[in-house]
C-alpha positions in Angstrom: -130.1 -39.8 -19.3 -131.6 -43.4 -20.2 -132.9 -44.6 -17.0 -131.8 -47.9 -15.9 -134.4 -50.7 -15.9 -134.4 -52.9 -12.9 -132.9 -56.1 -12.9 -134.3 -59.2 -11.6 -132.6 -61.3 -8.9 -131.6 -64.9 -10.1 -133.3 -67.8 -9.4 -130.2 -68.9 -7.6 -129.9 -66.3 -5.7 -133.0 -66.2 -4.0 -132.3 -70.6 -3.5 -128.9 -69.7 -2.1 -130.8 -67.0 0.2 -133.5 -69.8 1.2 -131.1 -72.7 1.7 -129.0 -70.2 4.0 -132.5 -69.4 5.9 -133.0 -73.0 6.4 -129.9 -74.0 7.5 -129.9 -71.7 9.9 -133.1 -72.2 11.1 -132.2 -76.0 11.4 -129.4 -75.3 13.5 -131.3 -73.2 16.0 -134.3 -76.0 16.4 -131.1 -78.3 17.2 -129.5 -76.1 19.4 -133.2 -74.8 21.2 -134.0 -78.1 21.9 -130.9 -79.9 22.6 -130.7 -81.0 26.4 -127.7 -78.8 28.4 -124.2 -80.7 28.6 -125.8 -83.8 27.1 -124.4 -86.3 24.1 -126.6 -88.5 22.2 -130.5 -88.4 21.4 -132.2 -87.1 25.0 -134.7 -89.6 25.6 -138.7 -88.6 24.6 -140.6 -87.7 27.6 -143.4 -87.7 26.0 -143.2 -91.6 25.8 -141.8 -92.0 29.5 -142.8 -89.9 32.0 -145.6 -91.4 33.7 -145.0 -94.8 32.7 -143.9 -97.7 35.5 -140.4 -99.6 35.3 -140.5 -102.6 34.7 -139.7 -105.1 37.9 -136.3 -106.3 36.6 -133.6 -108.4 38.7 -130.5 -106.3 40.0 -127.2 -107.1 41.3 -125.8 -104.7 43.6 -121.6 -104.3 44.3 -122.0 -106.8 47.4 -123.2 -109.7 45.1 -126.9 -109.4 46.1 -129.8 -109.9 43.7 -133.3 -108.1 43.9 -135.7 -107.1 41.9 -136.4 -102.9 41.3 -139.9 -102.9 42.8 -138.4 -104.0 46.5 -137.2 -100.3 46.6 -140.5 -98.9 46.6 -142.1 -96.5 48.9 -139.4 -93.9 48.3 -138.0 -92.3 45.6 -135.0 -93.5 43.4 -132.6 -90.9 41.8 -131.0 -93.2 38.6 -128.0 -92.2 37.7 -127.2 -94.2 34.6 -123.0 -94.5 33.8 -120.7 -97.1 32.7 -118.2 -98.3 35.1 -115.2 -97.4 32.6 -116.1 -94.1 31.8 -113.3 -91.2 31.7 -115.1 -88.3 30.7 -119.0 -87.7 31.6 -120.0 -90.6 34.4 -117.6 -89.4 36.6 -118.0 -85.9 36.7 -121.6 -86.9 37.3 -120.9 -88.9 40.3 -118.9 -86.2 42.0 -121.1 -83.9 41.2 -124.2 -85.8 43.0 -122.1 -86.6 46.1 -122.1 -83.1 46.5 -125.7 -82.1 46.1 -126.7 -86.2 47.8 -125.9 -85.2 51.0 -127.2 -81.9 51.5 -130.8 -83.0 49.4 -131.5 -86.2 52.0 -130.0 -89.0 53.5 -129.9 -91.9 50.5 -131.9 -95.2 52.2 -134.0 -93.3 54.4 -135.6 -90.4 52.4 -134.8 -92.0 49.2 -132.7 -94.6 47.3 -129.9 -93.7 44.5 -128.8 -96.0 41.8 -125.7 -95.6 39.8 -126.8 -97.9 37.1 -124.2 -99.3 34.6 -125.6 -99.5 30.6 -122.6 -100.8 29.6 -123.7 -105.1 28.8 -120.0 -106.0 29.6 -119.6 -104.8 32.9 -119.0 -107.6 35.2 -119.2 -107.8 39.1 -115.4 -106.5 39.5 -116.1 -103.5 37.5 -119.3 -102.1 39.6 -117.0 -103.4 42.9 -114.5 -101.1 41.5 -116.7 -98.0 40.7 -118.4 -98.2 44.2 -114.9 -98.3 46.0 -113.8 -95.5 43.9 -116.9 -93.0 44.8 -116.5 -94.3 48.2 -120.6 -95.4 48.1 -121.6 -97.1 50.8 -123.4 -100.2 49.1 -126.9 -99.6 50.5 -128.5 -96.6 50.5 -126.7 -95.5 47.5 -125.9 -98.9 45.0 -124.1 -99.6 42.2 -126.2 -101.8 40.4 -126.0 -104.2 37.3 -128.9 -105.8 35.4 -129.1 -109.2 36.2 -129.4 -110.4 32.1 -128.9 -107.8 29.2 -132.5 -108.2 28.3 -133.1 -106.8 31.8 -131.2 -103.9 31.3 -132.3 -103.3 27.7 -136.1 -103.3 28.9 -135.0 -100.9 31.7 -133.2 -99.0 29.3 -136.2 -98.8 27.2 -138.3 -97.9 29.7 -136.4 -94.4 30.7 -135.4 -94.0 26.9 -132.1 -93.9 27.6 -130.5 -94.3 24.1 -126.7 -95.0 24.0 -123.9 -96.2 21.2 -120.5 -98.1 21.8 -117.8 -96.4 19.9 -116.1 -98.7 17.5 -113.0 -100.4 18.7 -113.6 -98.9 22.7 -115.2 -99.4 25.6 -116.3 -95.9 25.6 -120.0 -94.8 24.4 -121.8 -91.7 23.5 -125.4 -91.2 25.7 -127.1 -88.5 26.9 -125.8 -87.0 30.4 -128.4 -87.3 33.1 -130.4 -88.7 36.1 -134.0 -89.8 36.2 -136.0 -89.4 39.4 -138.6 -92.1 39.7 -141.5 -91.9 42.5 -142.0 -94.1 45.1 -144.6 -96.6 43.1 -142.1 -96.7 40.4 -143.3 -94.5 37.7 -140.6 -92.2 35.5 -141.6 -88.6 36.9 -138.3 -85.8 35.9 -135.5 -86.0 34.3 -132.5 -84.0 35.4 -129.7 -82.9 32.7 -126.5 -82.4 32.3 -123.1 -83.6 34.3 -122.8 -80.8 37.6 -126.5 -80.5 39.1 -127.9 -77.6 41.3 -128.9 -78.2 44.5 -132.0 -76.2 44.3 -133.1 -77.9 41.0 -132.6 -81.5 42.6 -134.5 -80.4 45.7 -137.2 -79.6 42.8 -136.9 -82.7 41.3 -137.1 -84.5 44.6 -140.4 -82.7 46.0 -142.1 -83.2 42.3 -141.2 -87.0 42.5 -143.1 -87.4 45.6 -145.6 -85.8 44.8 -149.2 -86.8 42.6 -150.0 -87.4 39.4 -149.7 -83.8 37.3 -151.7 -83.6 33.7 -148.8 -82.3 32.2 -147.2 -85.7 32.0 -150.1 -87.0 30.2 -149.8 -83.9 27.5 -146.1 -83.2 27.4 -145.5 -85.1 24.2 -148.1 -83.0 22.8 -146.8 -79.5 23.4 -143.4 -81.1 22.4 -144.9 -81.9 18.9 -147.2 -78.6 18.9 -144.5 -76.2 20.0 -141.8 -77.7 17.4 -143.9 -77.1 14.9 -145.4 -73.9 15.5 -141.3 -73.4 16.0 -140.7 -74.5 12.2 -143.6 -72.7 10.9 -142.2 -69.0 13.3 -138.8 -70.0 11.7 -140.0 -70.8 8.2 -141.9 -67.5 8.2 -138.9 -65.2 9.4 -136.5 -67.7 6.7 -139.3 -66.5 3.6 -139.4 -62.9 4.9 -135.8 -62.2 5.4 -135.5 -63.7 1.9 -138.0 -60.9 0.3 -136.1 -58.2 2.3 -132.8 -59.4 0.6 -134.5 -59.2 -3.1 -135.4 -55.6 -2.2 -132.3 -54.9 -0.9 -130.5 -56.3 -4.2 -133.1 -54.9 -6.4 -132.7 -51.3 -5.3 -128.5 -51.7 -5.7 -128.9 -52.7 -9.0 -130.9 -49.6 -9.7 -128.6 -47.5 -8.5 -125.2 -49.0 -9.8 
């Protein structure tokens, strides 16, 4: 019996192997480091945390003006929204009058903002969100930026990176709240839209407390740990391709 000679896999085989590797591998780098219940680009911590606000001009739901760094000495908890939000913002806001109450008392043991992004918001529209939450106005504010420069340097300054939707009021931007320490440096960000009580408590403590080296490295590891990511992925992507030309190799010697 003539014995059969082994026949070689195709050149487009072994691309449709690696281009179905890769794929795959780029969907889990996505999915591994996209931020939990959050739309839009997450912000880069690696450029934030650490890093003071900028002392822009505010105006809270009872017409007042002031500028951010008059609420130092305690901790802030920024919850970023837009007043005509339907989806996201409020589940957020529920969900932080819940945990709020039972973390501290908001003006005493810390201040929360419930910051609109959206440029068109006016003073009716942040009257009308804090009415709706039922906020009280002080320790917790719904706040405006005085001038949309203000709020696009504030904005800048968390990397909080949103987009209008054509032909709506309605945006996409990542879901979260950024605590900020009492000398008004960017020190955790919190994700998602319903929030843990123990996580915020975590959040709370870590604001307060020093300066921690892993602030001034965190953009680091990011970059160091994606890659050696790729490189794990890559590897696994190149052997899983080999196995395959085995695996079709050996068929074809015993069809």
């Amino acid at each position: 019996m003539k014995e059969k000679k082994p026949q070689k896999l195709s050149e487009g085989s072994v691309v449709r192997h690696l281009n179905g590797g890769l794929l795959a591998l780029l969907f889990f780098i996505l999915v591994a480091f996209s931020k939990e219940a959050s739309t839009g680009i997450p912000p880069n911590e690696g450029r934030t945390l650490g890093k003071e606000l900028p002392n822009i001009t505010l105006v809270d739901s009872k017409g007042r003006e002031f500028n951010l760094h008059t609420l130092r000495g305690k901790p802030i908890i920024l919850s970023p929204i837009y007043t005509h939000c339907t989806s996201a913002c409020p589940i957020i806001t529920d969900s932080l009058k819940k945990v709020i109450p039972v973390i501290g008392k908001p003006g005493e043991d810390f201040w929360v903002l419930s910051l609109t992004f959206d440029p068109l918001d006016v003073q009716e529209d942040i009257v009308a969100f804090q009415e709706k939450y039922g906020l009280d106005g002080e320790g917790w504010k719904v706040v405006r930026a005085k001038t949309k420069e203000d709020l696009f340097r504030l904005m800048d300054a968390i990397d909080f990176r949103f987009m209008s939707i054509p032909k709506t009021r309605d945006f996409i931007h990542p879901n979260l709240v950024v605590f900020i320490s009492p000398n008004m440096k960017v020190k955790k960000y919190v994700y998602g839209v319903v929030f843990d009580i123990k996580e915020m408590v975590k959040a709370l403590k870590y604001s307060m407390d020093g300066r921690n080296l892993l602030e001034d490295f965190r953009g680091f590891l990011f970059f160091f740990g994606l890659v050696g990511l790729s490189f794990s992925g890559l590897y696994l992507v190149i052997t899983s391709a080999r196995l395959l030309h085995k695996r079709e190799t050996s068929r074809n010697l015993h069809s």
